[in-house]
N, C-alpha and C positions, 0 to 999 in steps of 0.2 A: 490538592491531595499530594500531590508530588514534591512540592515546595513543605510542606509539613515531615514528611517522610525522609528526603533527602538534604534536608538544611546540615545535618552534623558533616553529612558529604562534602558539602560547600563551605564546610570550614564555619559556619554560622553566618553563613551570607543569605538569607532570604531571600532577598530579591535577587540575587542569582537565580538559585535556585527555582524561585518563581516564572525568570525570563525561560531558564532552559526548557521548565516545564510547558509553558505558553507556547513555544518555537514546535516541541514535538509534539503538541496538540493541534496545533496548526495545520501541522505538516501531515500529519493522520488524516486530520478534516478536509483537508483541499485535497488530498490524494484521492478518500473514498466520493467526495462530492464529483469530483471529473470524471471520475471510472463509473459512477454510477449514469451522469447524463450522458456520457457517449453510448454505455450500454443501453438504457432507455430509449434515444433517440435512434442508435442503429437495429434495436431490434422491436421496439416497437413497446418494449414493458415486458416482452416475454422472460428475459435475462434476470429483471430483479429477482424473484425468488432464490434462483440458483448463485446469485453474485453474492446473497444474504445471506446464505447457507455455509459458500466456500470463506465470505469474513468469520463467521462465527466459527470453524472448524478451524483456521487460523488463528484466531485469537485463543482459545482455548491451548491450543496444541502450543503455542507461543507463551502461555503462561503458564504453561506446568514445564516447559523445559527453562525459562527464567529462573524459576522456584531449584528446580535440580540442576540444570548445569545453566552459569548464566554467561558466559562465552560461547555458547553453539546456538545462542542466540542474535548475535552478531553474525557468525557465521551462514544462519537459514536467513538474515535479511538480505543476506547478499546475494543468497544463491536466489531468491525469489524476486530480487531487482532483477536479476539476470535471466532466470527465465519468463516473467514479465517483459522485458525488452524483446527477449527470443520471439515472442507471441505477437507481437505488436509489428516488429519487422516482416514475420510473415503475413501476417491480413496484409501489413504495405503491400509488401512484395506483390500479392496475389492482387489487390488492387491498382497494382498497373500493368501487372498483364490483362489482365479485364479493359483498361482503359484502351490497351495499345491493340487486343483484339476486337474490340469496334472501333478503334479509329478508321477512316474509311481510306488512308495512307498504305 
């Protein structure tokens, strides 16, 4: 679909435009496949529903600002790497103070 839509983009190179589309499909898929088993596995299944809920509210919210503005969409991918990372450092964090207060040191 992507390669159909964006080939005049690509100057009339298809298979570009096929690889670029491949690479962001990829990367979408390997992204939600790992956020989904850590959250399965760390909480047991309780997580899927609500991690279903917050993709679908994202992707929505993501395609109506594409449609109207399509640079402040660049912009919320960045801010939500960042605060994904933000989120992720703290579980660490909080997971080694956890470690270091049962260490028996």
């Amino acid at each position: 679909m992507f390669a159909a839509n964006a080939s005049e983009t690509f100057g009339g190179h298809v298979w570009l435009a096929l690889i670029v589309g491949f690479v962001m499909a990829l990367t979408v898929h390997s992204t939600k496949a790992a956020t989904r088993g850590v959250a399965n596995l760390s909480t047991g299944g309780v997580a899927a529903p609500v991690i279903s809920v917050v993709e679908d509210v994202v992707a929505v919210a993501l395609s109506a600002v594409a449609i109207l503005f399509p640079i402040l969409v660049l912009a919320f991918l960045v801010l939500l790497a960042f605060a994904l990372y933000s989120v992720a450092q703290r579980f660490k964090e909080r997971r080694i103070r956890r470690e270091q207060a049962q260490s028996p040191l």
